[in-house]
C-alpha positions in Angstrom: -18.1 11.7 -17.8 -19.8 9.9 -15.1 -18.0 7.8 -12.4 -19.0 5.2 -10.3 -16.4 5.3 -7.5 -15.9 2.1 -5.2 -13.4 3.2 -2.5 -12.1 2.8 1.0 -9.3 4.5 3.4 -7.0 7.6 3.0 -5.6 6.1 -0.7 -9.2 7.1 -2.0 -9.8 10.9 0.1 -7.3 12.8 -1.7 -8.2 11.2 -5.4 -12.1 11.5 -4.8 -11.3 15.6 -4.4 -9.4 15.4 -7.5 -12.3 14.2 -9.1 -14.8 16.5 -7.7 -12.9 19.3 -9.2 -13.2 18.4 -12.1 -16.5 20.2 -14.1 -16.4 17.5 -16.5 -16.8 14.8 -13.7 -19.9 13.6 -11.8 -19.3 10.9 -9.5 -22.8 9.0 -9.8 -22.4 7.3 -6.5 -19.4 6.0 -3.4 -19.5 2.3 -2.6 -17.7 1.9 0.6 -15.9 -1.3 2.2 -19.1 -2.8 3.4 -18.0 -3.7 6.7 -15.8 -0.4 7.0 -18.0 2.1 5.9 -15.2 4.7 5.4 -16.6 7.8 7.8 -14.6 10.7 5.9 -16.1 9.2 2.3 -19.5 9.3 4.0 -19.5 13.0 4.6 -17.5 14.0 1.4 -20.4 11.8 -0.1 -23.1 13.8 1.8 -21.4 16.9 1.6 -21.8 16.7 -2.4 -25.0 15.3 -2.5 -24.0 11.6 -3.7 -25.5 8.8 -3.1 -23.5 6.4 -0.8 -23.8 2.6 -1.2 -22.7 -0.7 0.3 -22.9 -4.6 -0.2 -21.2 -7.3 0.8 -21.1 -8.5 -2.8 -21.1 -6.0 -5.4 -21.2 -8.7 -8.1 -25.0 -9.4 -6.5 -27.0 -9.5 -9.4 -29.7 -7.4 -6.8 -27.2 -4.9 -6.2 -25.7 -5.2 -9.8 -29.1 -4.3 -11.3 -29.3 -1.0 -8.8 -26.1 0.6 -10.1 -26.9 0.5 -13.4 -29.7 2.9 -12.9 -26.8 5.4 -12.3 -25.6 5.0 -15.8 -22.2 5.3 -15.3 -19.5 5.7 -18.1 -16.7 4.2 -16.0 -16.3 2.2 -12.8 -13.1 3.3 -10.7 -11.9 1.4 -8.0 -9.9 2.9 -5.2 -8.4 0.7 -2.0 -11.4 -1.4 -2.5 -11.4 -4.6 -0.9 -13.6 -6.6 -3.6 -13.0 -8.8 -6.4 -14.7 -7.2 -9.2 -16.2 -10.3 -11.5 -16.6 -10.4 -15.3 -20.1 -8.9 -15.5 -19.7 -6.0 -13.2 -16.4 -5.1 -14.7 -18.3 -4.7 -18.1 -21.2 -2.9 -16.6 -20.3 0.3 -17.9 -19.3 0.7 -21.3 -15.7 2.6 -20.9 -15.1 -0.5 -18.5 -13.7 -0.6 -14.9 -9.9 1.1 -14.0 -7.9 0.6 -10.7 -5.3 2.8 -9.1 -2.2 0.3 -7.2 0.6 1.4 -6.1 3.2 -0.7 -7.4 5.7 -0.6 -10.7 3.0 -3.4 -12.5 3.4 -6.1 -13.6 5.4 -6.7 -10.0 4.2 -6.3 -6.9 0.8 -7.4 -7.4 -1.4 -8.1 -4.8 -1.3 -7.2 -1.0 1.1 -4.4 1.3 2.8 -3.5 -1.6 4.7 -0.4 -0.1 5.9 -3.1 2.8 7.5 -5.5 0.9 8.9 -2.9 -1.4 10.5 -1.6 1.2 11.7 -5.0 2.9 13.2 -5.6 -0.8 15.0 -3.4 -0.8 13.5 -1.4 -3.7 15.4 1.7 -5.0 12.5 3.0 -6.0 8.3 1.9 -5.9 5.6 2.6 -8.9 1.8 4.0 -8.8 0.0 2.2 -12.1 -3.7 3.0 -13.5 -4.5 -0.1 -14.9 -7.9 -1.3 -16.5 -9.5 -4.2 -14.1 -10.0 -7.5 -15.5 -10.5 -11.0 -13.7 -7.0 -11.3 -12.8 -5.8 -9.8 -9.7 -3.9 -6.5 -10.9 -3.3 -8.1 -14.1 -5.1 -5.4 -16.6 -3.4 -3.6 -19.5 -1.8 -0.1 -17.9 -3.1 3.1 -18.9 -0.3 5.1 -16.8 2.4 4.5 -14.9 4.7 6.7 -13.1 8.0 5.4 -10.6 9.2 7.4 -7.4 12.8 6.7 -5.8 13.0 5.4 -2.5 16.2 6.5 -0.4 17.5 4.9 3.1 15.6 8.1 4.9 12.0 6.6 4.0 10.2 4.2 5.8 6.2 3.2 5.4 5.0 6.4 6.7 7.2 8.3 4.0 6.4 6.5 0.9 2.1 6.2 2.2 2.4 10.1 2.2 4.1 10.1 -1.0 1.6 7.1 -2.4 -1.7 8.8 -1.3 -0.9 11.7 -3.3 1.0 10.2 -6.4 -1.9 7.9 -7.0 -4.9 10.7 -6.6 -2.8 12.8 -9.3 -2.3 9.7 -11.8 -5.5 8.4 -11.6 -7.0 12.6 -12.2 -4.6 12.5 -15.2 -5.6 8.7 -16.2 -9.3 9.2 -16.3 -9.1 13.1 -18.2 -7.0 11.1 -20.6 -10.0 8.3 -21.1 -12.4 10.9 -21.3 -11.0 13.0 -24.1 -9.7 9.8 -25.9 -6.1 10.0 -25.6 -5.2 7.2 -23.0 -3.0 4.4 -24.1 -3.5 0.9 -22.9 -0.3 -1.5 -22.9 -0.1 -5.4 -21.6 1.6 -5.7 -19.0 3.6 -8.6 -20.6 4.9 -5.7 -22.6 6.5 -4.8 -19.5 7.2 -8.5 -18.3 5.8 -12.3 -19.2 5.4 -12.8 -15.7 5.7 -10.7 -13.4 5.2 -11.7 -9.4 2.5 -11.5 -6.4 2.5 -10.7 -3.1 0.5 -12.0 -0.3 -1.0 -10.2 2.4 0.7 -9.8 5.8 -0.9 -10.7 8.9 -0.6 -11.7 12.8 2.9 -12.8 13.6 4.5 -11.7 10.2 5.9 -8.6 12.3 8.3 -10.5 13.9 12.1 -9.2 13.5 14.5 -11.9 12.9 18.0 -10.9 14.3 19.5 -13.7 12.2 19.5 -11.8 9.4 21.8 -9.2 7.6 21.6 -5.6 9.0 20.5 -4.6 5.7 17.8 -7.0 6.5 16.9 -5.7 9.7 17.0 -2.5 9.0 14.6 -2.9 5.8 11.9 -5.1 7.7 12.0 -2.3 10.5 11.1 0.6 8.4 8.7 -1.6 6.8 6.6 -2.0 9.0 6.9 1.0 11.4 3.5 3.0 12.5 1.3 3.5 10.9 2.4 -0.3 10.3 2.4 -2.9 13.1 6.1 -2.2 13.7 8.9 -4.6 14.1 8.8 -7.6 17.5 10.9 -9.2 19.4 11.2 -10.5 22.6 13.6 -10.1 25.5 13.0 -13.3 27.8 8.9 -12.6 28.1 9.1 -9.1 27.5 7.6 -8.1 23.8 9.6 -4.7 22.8 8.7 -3.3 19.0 11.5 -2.0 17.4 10.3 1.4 15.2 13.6 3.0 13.8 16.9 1.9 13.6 20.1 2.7 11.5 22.2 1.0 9.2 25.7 1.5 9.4 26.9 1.3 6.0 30.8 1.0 7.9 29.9 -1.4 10.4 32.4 -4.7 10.2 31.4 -7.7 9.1 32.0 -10.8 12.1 30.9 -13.4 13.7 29.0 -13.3 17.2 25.6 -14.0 18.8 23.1 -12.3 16.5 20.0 -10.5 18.6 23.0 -9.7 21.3 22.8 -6.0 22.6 26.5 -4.5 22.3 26.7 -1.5 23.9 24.0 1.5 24.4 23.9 5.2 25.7 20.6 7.1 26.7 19.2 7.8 23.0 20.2 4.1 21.8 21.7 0.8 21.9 23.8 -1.4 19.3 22.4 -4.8 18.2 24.3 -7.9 16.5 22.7 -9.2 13.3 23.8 -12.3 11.3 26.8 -10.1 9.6 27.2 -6.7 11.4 25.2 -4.5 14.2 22.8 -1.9 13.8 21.8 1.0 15.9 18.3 0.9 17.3 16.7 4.6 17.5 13.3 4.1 18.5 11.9 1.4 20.6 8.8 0.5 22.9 8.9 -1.4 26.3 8.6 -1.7 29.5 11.5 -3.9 30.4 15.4 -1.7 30.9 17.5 -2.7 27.8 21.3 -3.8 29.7 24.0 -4.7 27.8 24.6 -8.4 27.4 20.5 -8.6 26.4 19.9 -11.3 23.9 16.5 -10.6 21.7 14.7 -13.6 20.3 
């Protein structure tokens, strides 16, 4: 089988060695994030002698006309940040596939693992799916679920992520080559399903006027590698990477973003029904007692 492989970031690395394991596999050519061109795919591309492409619009009818001289039997897409459209989908004749990590039909769209996580999820999906001209709306080929526990944050479940997706979508594409993959709607799943927007400048702000549960979710949500979790005391920006939720903790009123009491590993903060216990924090200003965080 021959692969054209459009990719970008750590979620393609450990998939594109799967893939290059496999005897049966030629990987025709990379296309990179054309205004990332992904360093470690470059020399994994030069390393094993394949060609390495980008374009600011893969749908070009220029560029369009170049890949098909690879003769490719599939198109994969991994972290890439294009819209495939209706022509280059059908380029090659098994189609084009897509590896998201999500439980699909929900969580479509952008920073899925983050708003899993500030959800609340109890666990988060990895789903092979054929690309049509939807956004992450193809019929699933495999799907596989992995349970999320109050111990992970982003870093845990990226870890987990990179490699669940690099083994499914190994697994998805043997199974399309020997002719034993299945392909299901995803209204067989659910008629609807939901979206999720990208996150961006100023959606890292923590709001202390929400439940601990809350707080605690949007923390670990967004911790490095994420932007992690601001606030302010009086001018003074702090990010907030860890705290804990303390599942015993009363429930009363006070002045949410109020600092309670602290030692010298952490501090107690007032949310909109409880406290939690911050862990891991990064400032210049000395936290006191009697701080209120905005």
């Amino acid at each position: 089988m021959i692969i054209g492989y459009f990719a970008d970031g750590p979620w393609s690395h450990l998939a594109l060695d799967e893939l290059l394991s496999n005897p049966e596999i030629k990987i025709a050519f990379i296309c990179a994030r054309y205004d990332h061109q992904d360093p470690v795919l470059k020399l994994k591309a030069d390393q094993s002698g394949i060609p390495f492409l980008f374009h600011p619009n893969i749908n070009d009818e220029i560029f369009l006309e170049q890949i098909k001289g690879y003769r490719s039997d599939l198109f994969v897409s991994m972290s890439f940040n294009q819209i495939f459209r209706k022509k280059t989908i059908e380029t090659p004749p098994m189609g084009t596939i897509n590896c998201h990590a999500s439980k699909l039909p929900f969580y479509r769209g952008r920073n899925i693992l983050n708003w899993a996580l500030i959800n609340d999820e109890e666990e988060f999906g990895v789903t092979v799916h054929y690309v049509d001209e939807g956004i992450d709306t193809g019929d699933i080929i495999r799907q596989e679920c992995f349970p999320i526990t109050d111990q992970d944050d982003y870093n845990t479940l990226l870890e987990r992520a990179y490699q669940a997706c690099a083994d499914l979508l190994a697994q998805s594409i043997e199974e399309l080559r020997t002719g034993k993959a299945q392909r299901l709607s995803q209204q067989d799943f659910h008629p609807l399903g939901f979206y999720c927007s990208a996150r961006g400048p100023g959606d890292e702000r923590l709001n202390w006027n929400q439940s601990s549960r809350q707080v605690f979710n949007f923390v670990r949500a967004i911790c490095p590698p994420g932007p992690s979790a601001h606030c302010y005391l009086g001018s003074h920006e702090i990010k907030i990477n860890k705290v804990e939720f303390l599942l015993d903790a009363p429930s009363y009123i006070g002045i949410p973003g109020a600092v309670l009491a602290k030692n010298e590993h952490s501090f107690l903060v007032k949310t909109s029904d409880s406290y939690v216990r911050v862990l891991a924090w990064e400032t210049d200003k000395k936290i006191k007692v009697g701080d209120r965080f905005t």
